[in-house]
Structure formats: structure tokens, C-alpha cells
N, C-alpha and C positions, 0 to 999 in steps of 0.2 A: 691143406689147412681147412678147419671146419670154420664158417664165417655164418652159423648160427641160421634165424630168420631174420635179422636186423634189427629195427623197429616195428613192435609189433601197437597198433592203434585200437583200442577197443571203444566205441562210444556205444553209450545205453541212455534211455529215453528217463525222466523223471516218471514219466505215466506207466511204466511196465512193471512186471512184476522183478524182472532181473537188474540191482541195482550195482552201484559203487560198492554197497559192503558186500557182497556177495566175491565181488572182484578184489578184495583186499591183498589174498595171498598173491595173486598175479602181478598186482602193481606194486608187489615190493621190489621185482625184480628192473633195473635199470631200464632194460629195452622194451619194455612195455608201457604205454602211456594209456591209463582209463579214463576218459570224457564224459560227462553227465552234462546231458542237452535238455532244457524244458520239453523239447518235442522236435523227433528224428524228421519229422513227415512221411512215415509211414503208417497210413491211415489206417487205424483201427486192428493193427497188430499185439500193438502194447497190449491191448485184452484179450489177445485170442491165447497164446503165447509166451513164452520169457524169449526172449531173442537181443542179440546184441548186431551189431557191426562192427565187423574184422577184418582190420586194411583192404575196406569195402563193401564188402561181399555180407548178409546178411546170416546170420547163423541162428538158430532157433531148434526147440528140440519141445517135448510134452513138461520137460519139468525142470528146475533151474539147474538142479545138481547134473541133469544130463547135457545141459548147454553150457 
């Protein structure tokens, strides 16, 4: 039996370039929940970057569509 990823968590910063609407198609799906925080505390990413965090683990990439 396939038992998927679970719950998958995604938060993003209000100060980054990668926001909630960007995440819209993801979070129609049940097992995903997107979180928008004033600020992750990761210092001075949000401007380097689009990056989110995913059940942890920081994920980032040169441009939104690639992250």
C-alpha cells in the first residue's frame, strides 16, 4: 500500500521573495499545510534567495519557479 509523504509543512517568511500565492496550487491539496511567518529567523536569506522550509529542512533555489 502506498502511504504517500503524509503531511507535508511548508512555511515561508513575509520578507522573502517566495510567498503563499506562489504556493497556492500546493496548498489545495489536503496533506499540505503553507504557513506564512513575519520572519523564519534566518538571517538575511529572505534577500539573498526564494527559499521556503519543508518538514524542516530549508529548500532554496536561484529563482521561485525553480524552488
Amino acid at each position: 500500500m502506498n502511504k504517500g509523504l503524509g503531511l507535508v509543512t511548508i512555511e515561508v517568511c513575509d520578507y522573502g521573495s517566495l510567498t503563499v500565492q506562489h504556493l497556492e496550487k500546493l496548498a489545495r491539496h489536503p496533506e499540505v499545510a503553507v504557513m506564512n511567518y513575519d520572519c523564519l529567523n534566518v538571517c538575511g536569506m529572505c534577500s539573498l534567495t526564494p527559499f521556503a522550509i519543508v518538514n524542516g529542512p530549508r529548500v532554496f533555489a536561484n529563482t521561485i519557479d525553480a524552488c
